[in-house]
C-alpha positions in Angstrom: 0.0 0.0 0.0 2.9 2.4 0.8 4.0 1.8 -2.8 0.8 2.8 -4.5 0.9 5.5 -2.1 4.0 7.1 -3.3 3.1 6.7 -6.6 -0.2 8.7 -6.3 1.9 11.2 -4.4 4.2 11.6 -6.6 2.0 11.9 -9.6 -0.2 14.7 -7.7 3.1 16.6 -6.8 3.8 16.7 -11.0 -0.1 16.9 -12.2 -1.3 19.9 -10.0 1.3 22.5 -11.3 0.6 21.2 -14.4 -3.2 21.4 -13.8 -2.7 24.7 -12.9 -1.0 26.3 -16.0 -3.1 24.5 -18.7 -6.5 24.4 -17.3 -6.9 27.2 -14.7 -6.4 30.5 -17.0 -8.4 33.1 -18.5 -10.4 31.6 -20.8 -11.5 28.6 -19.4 -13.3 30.9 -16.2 -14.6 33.8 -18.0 -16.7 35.9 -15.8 -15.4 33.5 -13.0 -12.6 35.1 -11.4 -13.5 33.5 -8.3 -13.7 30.2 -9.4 -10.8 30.8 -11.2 -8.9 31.9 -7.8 -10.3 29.0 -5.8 -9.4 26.5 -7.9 -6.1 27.6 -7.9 -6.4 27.2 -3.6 -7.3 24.1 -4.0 -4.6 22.8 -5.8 -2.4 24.7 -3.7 -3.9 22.8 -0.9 -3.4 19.7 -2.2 -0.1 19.8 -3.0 1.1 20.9 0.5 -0.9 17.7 1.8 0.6 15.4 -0.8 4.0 16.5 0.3 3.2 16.1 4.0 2.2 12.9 3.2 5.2 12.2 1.4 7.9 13.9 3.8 6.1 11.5 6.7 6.3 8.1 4.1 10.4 8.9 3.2 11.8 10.6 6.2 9.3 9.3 9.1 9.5 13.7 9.9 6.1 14.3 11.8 4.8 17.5 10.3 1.3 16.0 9.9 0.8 16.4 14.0 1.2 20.1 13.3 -1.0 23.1 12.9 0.6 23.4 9.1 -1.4 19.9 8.2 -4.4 20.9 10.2 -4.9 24.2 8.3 -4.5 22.6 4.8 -7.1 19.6 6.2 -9.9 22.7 6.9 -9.0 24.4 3.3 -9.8 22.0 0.9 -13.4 21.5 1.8 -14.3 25.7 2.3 -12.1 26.5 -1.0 -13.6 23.8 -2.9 -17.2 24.7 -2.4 -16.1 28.7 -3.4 -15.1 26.9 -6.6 -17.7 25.1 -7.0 -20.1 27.8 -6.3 -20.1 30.0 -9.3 -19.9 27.3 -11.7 -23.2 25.4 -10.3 -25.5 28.5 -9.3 -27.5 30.4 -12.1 -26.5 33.9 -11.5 -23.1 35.6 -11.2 -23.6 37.0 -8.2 -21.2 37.4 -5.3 -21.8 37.2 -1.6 -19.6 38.5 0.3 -21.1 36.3 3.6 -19.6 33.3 1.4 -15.9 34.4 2.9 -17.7 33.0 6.3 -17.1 29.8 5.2 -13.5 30.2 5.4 -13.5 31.1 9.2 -13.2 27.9 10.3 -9.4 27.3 9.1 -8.4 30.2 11.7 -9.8 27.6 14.6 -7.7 25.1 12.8 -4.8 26.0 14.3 -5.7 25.5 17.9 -7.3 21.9 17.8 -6.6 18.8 18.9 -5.5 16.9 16.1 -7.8 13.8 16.7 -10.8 16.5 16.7 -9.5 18.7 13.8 -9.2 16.0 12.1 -12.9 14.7 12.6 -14.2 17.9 12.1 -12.5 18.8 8.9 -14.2 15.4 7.1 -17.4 15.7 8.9 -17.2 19.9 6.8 -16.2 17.9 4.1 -18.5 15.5 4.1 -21.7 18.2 4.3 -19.9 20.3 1.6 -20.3 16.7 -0.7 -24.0 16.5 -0.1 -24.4 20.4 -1.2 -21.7 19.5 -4.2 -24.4 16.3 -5.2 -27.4 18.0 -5.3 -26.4 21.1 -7.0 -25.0 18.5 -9.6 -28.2 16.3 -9.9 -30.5 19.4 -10.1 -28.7 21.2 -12.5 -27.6 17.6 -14.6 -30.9 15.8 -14.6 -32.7 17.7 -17.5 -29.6 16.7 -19.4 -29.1 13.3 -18.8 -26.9 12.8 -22.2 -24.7 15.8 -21.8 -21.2 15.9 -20.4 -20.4 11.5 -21.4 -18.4 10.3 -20.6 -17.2 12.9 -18.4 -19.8 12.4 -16.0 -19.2 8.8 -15.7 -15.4 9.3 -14.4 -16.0 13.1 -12.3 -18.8 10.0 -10.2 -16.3 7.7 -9.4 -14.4 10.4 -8.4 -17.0 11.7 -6.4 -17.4 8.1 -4.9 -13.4 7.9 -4.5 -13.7 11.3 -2.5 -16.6 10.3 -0.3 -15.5 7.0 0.6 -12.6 9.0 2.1 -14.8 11.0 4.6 -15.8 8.4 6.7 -12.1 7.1 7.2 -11.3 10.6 8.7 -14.6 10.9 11.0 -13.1 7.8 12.5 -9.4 8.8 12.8 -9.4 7.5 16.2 -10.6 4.4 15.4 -7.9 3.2 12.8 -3.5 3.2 12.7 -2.6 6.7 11.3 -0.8 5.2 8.7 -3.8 3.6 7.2 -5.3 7.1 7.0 -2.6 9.2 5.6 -1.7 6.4 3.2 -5.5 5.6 2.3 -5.8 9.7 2.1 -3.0 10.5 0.0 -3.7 7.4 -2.1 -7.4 9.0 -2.9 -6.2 12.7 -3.2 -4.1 10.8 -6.4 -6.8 8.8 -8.0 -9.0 12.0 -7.7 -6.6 14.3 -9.4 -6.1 11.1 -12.1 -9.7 11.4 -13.0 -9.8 14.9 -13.2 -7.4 14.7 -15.0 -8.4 12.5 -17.4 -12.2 14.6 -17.8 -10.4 17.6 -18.9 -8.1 16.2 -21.2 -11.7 14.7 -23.1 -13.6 17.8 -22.6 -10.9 21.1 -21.7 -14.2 23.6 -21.5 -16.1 22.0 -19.3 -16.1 24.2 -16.5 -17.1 26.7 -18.9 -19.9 23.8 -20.8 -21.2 22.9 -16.6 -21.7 26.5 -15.8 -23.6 27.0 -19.4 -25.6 24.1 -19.1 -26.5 25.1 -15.4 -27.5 28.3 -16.3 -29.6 27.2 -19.2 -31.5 24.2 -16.5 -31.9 26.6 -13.5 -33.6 29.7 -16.0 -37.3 30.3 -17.5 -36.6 30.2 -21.4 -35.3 34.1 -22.4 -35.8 33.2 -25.9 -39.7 34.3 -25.6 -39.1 38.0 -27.1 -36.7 36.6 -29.7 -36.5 36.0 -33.2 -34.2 33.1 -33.0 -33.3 32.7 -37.0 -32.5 35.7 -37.3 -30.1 36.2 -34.5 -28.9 32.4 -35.1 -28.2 34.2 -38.9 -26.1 36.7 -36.8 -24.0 35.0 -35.1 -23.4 32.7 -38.4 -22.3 35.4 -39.9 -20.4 37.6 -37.3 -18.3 33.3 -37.0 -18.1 33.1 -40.7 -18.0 36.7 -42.2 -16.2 38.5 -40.1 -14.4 35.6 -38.2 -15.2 36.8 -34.7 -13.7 33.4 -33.4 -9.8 34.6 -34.3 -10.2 36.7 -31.7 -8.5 35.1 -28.5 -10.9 37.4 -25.5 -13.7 36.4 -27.5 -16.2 35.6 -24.8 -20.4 34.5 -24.3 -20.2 38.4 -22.8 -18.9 39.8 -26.3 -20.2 38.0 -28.3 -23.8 39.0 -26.8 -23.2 42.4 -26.8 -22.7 42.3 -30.5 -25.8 40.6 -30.9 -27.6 42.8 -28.3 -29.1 40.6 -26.3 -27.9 38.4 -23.0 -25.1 36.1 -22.3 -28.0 34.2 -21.2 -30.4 34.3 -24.3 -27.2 33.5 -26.3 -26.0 30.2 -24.6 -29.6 29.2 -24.4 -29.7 30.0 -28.2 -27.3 27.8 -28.9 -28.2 25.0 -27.0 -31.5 24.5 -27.7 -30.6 25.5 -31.7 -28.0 23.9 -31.9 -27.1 21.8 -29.2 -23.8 23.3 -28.0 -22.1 25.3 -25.6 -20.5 28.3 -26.7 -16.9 27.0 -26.2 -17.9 24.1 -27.8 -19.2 26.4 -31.0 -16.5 28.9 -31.1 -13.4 25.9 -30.8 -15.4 24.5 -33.6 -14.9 27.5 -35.9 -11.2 27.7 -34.6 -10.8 24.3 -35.6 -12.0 24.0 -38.7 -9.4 27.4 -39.9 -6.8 25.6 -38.3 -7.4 22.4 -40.5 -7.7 24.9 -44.0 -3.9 26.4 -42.4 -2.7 23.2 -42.0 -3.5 22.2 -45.4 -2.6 25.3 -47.1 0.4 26.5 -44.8 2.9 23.1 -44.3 5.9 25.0 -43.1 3.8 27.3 -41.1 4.1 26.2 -37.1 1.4 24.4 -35.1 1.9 27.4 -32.6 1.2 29.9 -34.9 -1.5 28.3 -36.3 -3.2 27.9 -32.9 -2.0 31.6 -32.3 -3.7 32.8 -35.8 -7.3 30.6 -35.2 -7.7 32.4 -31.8 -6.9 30.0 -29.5 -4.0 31.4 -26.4 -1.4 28.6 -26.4 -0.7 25.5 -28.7 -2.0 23.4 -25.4 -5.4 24.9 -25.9 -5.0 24.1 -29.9 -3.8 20.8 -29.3 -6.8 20.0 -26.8 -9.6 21.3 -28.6 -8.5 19.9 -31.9 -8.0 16.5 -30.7 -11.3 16.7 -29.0 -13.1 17.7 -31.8 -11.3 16.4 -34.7 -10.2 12.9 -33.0 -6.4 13.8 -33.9 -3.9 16.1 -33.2 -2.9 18.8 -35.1 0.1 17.5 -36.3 -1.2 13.8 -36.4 -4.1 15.8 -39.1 -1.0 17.3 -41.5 1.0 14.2 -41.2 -2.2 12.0 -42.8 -3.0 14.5 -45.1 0.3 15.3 -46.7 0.7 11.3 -46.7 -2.5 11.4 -48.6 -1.3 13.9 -51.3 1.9 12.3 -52.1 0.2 8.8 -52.6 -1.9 10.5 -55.0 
């Protein structure tokens, strides 16, 4: 078990700074600064308790009986749900009263460790149950959205909650089954997450879309929807709104005049897409007429020229869209055109 353990570990302490620069920037949290920053906690979070968990496995140094591993225990719970938040809620709006929820990490401190640690899993486990049903409500209307993504962020889920009850009942087990049970979890977690983003890169943009479009009365009532579906086909096509890289649902509806709302529910119920989803699509399909027309022209400045920020964001959203890389797409096709 110590083995699988230090493999986890080690693959969380390479993953989340990783995690960090690919999937937590600009574009992926527009409008969602806070998410954005909380996300960002989190990881931080979990690194610090991946490499507590390590120093303790390799050196036997007990820094997890410390108020440094008690604080990062009462983080993750508090931060995650301030990530969470924003994406699963149907407005943008920010309470300040949600800072109250990180109040308990000053207490943390000052604990008994056998009772910090219960009461950090017992926060966790209530911020789960709030985490579950904002899912379900928001998910259920949509039951054959978001596959398989869904299908791995559940057994995650399950992973994460089968941890809770092992810290509730600290006291009741050898510490080294926790931390190495814990750690081992905090891995397979960050694995799966891992492995949902590198299928679908938007989706905390695509979850907070789709929860917007469940939780909201139809804003379409007033609309002519051809017409402004015509728009947007033409504002994509004509003037190639998609090349540029701040293109956002906030932009791209003030063009149109109307809501970021009527606009991701115009193209959902239209034409069954998000808007990341329907912009990458038009950045996509440029990049493969580049490609094609432009061999000695870099996959970077491709990416650059279609809209997208990085040749990681190019590489993600073409291979989920088109099934290939980009350069797997010009290898075939030049292949194909010297055979012929």
């Amino acid at each position: 078990m110590q083995t699988i353990s230090t493999l986890l570990i080690g693959f969380s302490v390479f993953s989340i700074p990783l995690l960090a620069l690919t999937h937590f920037r600009r574009e992926h949290y527009q409008g969602q600064a806070t998410a954005q920053a909380m996300g960002i906690i989190v990881l931080i979070t979990l690194l610090g308790l991946q490499l507590a968990y390590f120093v303790w496995l390799q050196t036997g140094a007990d820094i997890i009986h410390s108020p440094y591993y008690q604080v990062l225990l009462f983080t993750v719970a508090p931060t995650f749900y301030l990530f969470s938040k924003p994406l699963l809620q149907a407005t943008r709006e920010k309470l300040p009263r949600d800072v109250l929820h990180l109040l308990p990490i000053l207490a943390a401190p000052f604990l008994p460790f056998p009772i910090a640690v219960t009461l950090a899993f017992a926060l966790g486990a209530g911020y789960c149950v709030w985490l579950a049903s904002r899912l379900y409500a928001a998910l259920r209307q949509q039951p054959n959205r978001f596959q398989p993504v869904r299908i791995i962020l559940g057994i995650a889920f399950i992973i994460a909650l089968s941890t809770l009850p092992l810290g509730m009942g600290v006291t009741l087990l050898p510490e080294n089954v926790f931390f190495m049970a814990h750690a081992s979890a905090i891995g397979l977690v960050l694995l799966l997450i891992y492995a949902a983003l590198s299928i679908a890169p938007w989706l905390t943009t695509d979850l907070a879309e789709a929860v917007r479009e469940t939780h909201a009365a139809s804003t379409l009532a007033q609309v002519d929807c051809d017409l402004m579906l015509a728009e947007v086909e033409g504002l994509m096509q004509e003037q190639e709104l998609f090349r540029q890289p701040d293109l956002s649902l906030d932009t791209l509806a003030e063009r149109l005049g109307l809501s970021p709302q009527q606009v991701a529910e115009l193209l959902q119920t239209r034409l069954g897409k998000g808007f990341s989803r329907y912009v990458s699509e038009f950045r996509v399909e440029a990049a493969e007429d580049m490609l094609l027309e432009e061999p000695d022209t870099t996959l970077q400045a491709v990416g650059l020229r279609v809209g997208f920020t990085s040749e990681t964001l190019f590489t993600q959203a073409f291979r989920e869209i088109s099934g290939m890389t980009p350069g797997q797409f010009r290898k075939i096709n030049q292949l194909s055109v010297a055979f012929h």
